[in-house]
ChimeraX commands (.cxc) that place a marker at each C-alpha (Angstrom):
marker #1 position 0.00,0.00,0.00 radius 0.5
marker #1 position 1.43,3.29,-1.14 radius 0.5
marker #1 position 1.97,5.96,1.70 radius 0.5
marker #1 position -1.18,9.06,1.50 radius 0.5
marker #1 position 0.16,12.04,0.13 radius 0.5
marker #1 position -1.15,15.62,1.65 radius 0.5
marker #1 position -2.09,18.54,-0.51 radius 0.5
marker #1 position 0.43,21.11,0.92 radius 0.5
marker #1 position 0.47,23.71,-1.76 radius 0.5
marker #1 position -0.27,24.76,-5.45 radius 0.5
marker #1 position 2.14,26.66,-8.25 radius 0.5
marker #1 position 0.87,29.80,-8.94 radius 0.5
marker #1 position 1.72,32.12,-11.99 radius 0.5
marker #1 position 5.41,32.88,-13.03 radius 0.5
marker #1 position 6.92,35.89,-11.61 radius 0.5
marker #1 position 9.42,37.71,-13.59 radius 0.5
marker #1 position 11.12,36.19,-16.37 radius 0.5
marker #1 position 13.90,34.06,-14.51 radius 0.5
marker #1 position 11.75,31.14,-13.92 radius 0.5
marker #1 position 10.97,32.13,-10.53 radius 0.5
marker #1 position 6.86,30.90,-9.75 radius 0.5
marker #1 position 4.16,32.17,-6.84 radius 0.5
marker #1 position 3.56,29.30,-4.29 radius 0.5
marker #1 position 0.34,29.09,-2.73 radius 0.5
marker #1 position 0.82,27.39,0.74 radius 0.5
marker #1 position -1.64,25.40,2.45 radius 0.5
marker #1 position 0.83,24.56,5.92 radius 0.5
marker #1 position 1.02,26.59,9.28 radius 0.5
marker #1 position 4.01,28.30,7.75 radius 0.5
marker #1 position 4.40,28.68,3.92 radius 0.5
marker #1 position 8.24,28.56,4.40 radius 0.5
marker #1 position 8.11,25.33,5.84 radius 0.5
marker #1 position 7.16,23.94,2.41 radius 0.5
marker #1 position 10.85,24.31,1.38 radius 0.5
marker #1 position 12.20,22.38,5.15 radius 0.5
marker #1 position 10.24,19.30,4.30 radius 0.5
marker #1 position 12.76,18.61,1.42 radius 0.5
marker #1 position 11.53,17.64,-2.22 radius 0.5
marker #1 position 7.70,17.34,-2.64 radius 0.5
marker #1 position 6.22,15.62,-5.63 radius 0.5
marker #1 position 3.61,16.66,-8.29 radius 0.5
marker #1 position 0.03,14.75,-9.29 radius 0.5
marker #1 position 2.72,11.92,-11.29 radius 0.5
marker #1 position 4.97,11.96,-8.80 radius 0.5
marker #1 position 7.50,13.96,-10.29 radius 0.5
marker #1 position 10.00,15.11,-7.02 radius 0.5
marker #1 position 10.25,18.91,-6.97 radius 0.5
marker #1 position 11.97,21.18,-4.56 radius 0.5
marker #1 position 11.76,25.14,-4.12 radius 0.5
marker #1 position 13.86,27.43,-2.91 radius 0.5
marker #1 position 12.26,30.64,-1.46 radius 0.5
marker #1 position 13.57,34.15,-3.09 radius 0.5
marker #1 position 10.96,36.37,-1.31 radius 0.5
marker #1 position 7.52,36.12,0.38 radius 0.5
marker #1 position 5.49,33.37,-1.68 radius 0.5
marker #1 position 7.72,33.84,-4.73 radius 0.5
marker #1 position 10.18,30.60,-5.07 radius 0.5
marker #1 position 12.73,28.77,-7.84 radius 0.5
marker #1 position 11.92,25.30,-8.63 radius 0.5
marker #1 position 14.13,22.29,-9.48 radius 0.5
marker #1 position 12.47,18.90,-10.96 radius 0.5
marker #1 position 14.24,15.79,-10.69 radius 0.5
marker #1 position 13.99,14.72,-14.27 radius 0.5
marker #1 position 16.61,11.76,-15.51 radius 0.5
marker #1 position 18.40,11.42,-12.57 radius 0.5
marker #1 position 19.37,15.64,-12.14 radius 0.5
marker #1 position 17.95,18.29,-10.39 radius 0.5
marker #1 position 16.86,20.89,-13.31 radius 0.5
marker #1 position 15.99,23.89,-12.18 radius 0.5
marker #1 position 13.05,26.50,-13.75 radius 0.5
marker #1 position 15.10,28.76,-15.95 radius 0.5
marker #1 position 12.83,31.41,-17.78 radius 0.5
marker #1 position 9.10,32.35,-17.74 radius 0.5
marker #1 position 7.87,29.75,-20.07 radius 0.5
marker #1 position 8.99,27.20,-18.31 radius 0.5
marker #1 position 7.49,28.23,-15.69 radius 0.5
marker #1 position 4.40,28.87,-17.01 radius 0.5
marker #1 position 3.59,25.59,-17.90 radius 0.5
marker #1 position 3.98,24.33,-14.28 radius 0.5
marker #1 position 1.16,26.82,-13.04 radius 0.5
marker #1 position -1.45,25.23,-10.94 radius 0.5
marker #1 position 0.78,22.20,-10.27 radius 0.5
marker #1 position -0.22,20.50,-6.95 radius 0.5
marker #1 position 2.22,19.46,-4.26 radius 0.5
marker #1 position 1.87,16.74,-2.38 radius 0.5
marker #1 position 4.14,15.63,0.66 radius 0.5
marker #1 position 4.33,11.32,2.12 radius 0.5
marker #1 position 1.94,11.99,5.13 radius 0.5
marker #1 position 4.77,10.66,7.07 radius 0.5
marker #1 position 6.93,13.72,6.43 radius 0.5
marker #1 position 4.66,15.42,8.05 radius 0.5
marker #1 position 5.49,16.14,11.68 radius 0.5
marker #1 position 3.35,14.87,14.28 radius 0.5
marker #1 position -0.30,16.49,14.96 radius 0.5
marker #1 position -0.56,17.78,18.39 radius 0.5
marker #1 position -2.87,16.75,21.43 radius 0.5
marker #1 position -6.17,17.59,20.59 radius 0.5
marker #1 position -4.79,18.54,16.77 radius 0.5
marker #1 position -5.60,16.46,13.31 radius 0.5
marker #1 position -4.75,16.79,9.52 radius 0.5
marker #1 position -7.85,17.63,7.09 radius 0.5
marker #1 position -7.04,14.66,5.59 radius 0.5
marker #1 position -7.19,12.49,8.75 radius 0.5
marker #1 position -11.25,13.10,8.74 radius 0.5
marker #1 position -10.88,11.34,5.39 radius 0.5
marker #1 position -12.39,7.69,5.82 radius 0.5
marker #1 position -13.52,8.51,9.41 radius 0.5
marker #1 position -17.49,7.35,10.26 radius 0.5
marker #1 position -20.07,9.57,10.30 radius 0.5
marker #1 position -22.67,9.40,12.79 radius 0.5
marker #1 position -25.70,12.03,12.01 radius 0.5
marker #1 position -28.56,12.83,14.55 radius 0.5
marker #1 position -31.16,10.70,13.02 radius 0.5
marker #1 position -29.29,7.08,13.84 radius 0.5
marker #1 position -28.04,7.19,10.07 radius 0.5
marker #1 position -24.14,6.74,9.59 radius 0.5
marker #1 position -22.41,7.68,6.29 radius 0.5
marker #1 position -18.97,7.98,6.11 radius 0.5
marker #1 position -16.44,11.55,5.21 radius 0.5
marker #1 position -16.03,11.31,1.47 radius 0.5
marker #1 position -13.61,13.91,1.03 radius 0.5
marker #1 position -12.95,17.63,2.65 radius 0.5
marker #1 position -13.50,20.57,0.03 radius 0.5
marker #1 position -12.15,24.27,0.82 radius 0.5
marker #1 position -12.89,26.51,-2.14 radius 0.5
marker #1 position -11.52,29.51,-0.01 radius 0.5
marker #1 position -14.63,30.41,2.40 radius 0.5
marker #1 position -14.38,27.60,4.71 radius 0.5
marker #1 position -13.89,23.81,5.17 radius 0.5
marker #1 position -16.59,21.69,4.06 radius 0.5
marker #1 position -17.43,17.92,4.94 radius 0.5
marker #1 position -18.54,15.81,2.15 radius 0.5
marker #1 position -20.80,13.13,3.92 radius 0.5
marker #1 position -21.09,9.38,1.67 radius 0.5
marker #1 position -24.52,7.99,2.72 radius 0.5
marker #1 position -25.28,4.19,1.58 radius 0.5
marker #1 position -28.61,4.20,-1.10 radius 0.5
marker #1 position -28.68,8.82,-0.59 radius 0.5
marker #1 position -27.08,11.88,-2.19 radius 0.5
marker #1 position -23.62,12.97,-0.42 radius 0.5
marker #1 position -24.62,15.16,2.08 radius 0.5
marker #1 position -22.32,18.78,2.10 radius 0.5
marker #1 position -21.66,20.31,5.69 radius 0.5
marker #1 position -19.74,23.18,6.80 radius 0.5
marker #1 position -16.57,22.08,9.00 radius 0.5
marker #1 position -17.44,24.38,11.73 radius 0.5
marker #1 position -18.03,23.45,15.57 radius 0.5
marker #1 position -21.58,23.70,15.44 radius 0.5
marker #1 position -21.94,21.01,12.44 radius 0.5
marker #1 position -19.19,18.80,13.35 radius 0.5
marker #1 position -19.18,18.93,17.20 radius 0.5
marker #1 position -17.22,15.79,18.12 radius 0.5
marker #1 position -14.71,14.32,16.42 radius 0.5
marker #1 position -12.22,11.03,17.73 radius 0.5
marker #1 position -9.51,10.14,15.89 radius 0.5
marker #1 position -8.35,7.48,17.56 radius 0.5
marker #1 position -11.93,5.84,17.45 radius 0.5
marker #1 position -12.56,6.98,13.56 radius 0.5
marker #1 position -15.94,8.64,14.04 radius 0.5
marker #1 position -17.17,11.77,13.99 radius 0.5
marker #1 position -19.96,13.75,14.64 radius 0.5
marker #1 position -22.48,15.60,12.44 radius 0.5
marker #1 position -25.23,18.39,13.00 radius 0.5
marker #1 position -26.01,19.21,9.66 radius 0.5
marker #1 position -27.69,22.68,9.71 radius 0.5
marker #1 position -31.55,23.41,8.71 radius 0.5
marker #1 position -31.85,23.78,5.33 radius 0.5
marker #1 position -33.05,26.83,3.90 radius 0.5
marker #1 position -34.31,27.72,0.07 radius 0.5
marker #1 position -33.38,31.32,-1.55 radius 0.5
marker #1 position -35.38,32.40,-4.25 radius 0.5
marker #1 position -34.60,35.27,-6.58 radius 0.5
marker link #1:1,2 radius 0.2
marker link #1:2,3 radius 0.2
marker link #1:3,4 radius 0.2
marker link #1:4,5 radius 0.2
marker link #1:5,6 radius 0.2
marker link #1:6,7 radius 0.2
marker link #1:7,8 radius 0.2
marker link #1:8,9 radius 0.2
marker link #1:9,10 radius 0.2
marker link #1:10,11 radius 0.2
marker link #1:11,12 radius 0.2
marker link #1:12,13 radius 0.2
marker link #1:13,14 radius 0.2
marker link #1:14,15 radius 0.2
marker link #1:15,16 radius 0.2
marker link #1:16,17 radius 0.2
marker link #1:17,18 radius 0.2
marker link #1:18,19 radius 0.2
marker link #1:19,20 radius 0.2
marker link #1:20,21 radius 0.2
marker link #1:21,22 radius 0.2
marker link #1:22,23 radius 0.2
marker link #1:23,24 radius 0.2
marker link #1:24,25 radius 0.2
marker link #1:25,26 radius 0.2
marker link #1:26,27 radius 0.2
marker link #1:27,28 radius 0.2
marker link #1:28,29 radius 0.2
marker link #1:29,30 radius 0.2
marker link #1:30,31 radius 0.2
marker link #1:31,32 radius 0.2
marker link #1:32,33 radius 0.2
marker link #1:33,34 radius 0.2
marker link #1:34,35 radius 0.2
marker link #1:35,36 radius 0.2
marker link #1:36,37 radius 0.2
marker link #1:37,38 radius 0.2
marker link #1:38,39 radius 0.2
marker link #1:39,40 radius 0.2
marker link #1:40,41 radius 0.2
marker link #1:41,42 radius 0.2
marker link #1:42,43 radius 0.2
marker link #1:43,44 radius 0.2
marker link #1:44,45 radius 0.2
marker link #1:45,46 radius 0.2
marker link #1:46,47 radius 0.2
marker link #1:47,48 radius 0.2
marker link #1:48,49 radius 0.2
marker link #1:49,50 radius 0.2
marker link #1:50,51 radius 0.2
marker link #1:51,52 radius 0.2
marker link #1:52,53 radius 0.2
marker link #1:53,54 radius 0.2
marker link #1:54,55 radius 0.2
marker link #1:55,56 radius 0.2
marker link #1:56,57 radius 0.2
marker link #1:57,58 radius 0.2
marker link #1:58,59 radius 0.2
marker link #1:59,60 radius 0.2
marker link #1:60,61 radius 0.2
marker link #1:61,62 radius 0.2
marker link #1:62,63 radius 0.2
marker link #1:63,64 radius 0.2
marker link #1:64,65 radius 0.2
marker link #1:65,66 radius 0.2
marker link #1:66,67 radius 0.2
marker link #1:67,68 radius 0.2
marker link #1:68,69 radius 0.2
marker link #1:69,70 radius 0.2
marker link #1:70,71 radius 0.2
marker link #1:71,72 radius 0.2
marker link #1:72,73 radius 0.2
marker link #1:73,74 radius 0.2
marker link #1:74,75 radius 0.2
marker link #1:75,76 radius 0.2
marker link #1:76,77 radius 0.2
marker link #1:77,78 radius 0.2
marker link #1:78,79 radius 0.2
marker link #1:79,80 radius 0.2
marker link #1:80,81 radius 0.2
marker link #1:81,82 radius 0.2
marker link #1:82,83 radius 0.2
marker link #1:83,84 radius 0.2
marker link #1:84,85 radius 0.2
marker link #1:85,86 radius 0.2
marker link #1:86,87 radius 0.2
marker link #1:87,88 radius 0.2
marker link #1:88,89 radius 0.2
marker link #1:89,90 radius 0.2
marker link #1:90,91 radius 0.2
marker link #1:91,92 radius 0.2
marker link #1:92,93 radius 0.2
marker link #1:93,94 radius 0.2
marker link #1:94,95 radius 0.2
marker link #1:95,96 radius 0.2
marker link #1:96,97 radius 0.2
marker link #1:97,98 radius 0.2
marker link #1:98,99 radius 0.2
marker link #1:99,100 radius 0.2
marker link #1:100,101 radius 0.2
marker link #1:101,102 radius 0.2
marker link #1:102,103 radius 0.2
marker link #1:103,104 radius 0.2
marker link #1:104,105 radius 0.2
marker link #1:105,106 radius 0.2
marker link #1:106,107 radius 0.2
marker link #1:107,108 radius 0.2
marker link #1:108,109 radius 0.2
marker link #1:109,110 radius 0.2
marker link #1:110,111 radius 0.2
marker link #1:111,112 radius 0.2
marker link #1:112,113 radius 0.2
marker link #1:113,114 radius 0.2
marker link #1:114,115 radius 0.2
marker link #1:115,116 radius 0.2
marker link #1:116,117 radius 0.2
marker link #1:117,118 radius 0.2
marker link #1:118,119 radius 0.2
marker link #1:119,120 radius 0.2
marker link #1:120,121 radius 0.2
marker link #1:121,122 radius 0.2
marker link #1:122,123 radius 0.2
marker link #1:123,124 radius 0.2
marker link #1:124,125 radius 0.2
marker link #1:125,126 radius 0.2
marker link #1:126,127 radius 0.2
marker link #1:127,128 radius 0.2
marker link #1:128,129 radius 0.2
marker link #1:129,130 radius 0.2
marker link #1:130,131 radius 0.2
marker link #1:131,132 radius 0.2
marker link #1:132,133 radius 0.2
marker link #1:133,134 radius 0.2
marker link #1:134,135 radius 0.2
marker link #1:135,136 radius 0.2
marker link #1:136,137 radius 0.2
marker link #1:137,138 radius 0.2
marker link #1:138,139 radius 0.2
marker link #1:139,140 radius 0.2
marker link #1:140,141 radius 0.2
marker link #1:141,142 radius 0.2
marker link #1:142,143 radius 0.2
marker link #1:143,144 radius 0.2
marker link #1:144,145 radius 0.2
marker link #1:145,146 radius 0.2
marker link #1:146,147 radius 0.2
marker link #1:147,148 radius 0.2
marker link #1:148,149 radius 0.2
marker link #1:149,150 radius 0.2
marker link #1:150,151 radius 0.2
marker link #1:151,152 radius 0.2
marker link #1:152,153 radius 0.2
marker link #1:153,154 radius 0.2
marker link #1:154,155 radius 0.2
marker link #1:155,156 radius 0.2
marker link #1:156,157 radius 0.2
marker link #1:157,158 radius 0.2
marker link #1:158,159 radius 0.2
marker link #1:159,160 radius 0.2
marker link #1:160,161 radius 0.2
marker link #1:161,162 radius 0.2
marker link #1:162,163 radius 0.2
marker link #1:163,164 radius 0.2
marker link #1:164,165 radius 0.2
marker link #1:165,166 radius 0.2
marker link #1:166,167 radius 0.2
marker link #1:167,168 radius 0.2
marker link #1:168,169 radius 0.2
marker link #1:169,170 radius 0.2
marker link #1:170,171 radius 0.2
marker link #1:171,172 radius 0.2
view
């Protein structure tokens, strides 16, 4: 079984015409992206970055046995809104009382009603954490990651659970 990679950050736009690239974050501390050593694309291709200013970084691929680095704009264009991923075991330790998004991934579900589904995935399109709730023979069921929806969670048991919020319909 292959180790679970975490989402840690995307490649923005180029910046300038050296070959230098934005770097959207998604750890604690952006700059920590470049301490975990090389990360690796959606194929698997290892990359490292080397910061040159606040978000703005070189890259290096490994590509036939050689670090080669990003050397003009074009190059770096066509590695915009390349994902990085990191082994989940590079990751250091989560802290008492402290998860990973991605731990909630596979964990039960246990709603109100008796019915138990099980956490699909975890979206976050900017606004806020979502849960996305698999339910045997139903529709997924969407719910906002926020104490009041999701008011206990246990690891260490793999279960969580969920108050999803009324409903409500807007019409124009």
């Amino acid at each position: 079984m292959t180790e679970a990679r975490i989402l840690v950050g995307v490649i923005g736009r180029p910046h300038g015409v050296r070959g230098l690239v934005r770097i959207a974050s998604y750890t604690a501390s952006p700059r920590a992206l470049a301490d975990y050593g090389p990360l690796a694309d959606e194929a698997g291709t290892p990359i490292r970055l080397t910061w040159r200013g606040t978000g703005i970084a070189a890259l290096a691929l490994w590509r036939e046995g050689a670090w080669v680095e990003t050397r003009d704009r074009d190059e770096a264009a066509r590695l915009t809104n390349r994902r990085l991923y990191l082994g989940r075991g590079a990751l250091p330790p989560a802290g008492e009382d402290e998860f990973y998004l991605a731990d909630l991934i596979g964990l039960d579900a246990v709603l109100p009603d008796g019915e138990a589904g099980l956490v699909a995935a975890v979206h976050d399109y900017g606004a806020g954490a979502s849960l996305e709730i698999a339910r045997r023979g139903r529709a997924p069921l969407l719910v906002p990651f926020t104490r009041a929806a999701v008011p206990e969670i246990d690891i260490a048991a793999r279960r969580l659970v969920v108050v999803p919020p009324r409903e409500h319909e807007v019409l124009p």
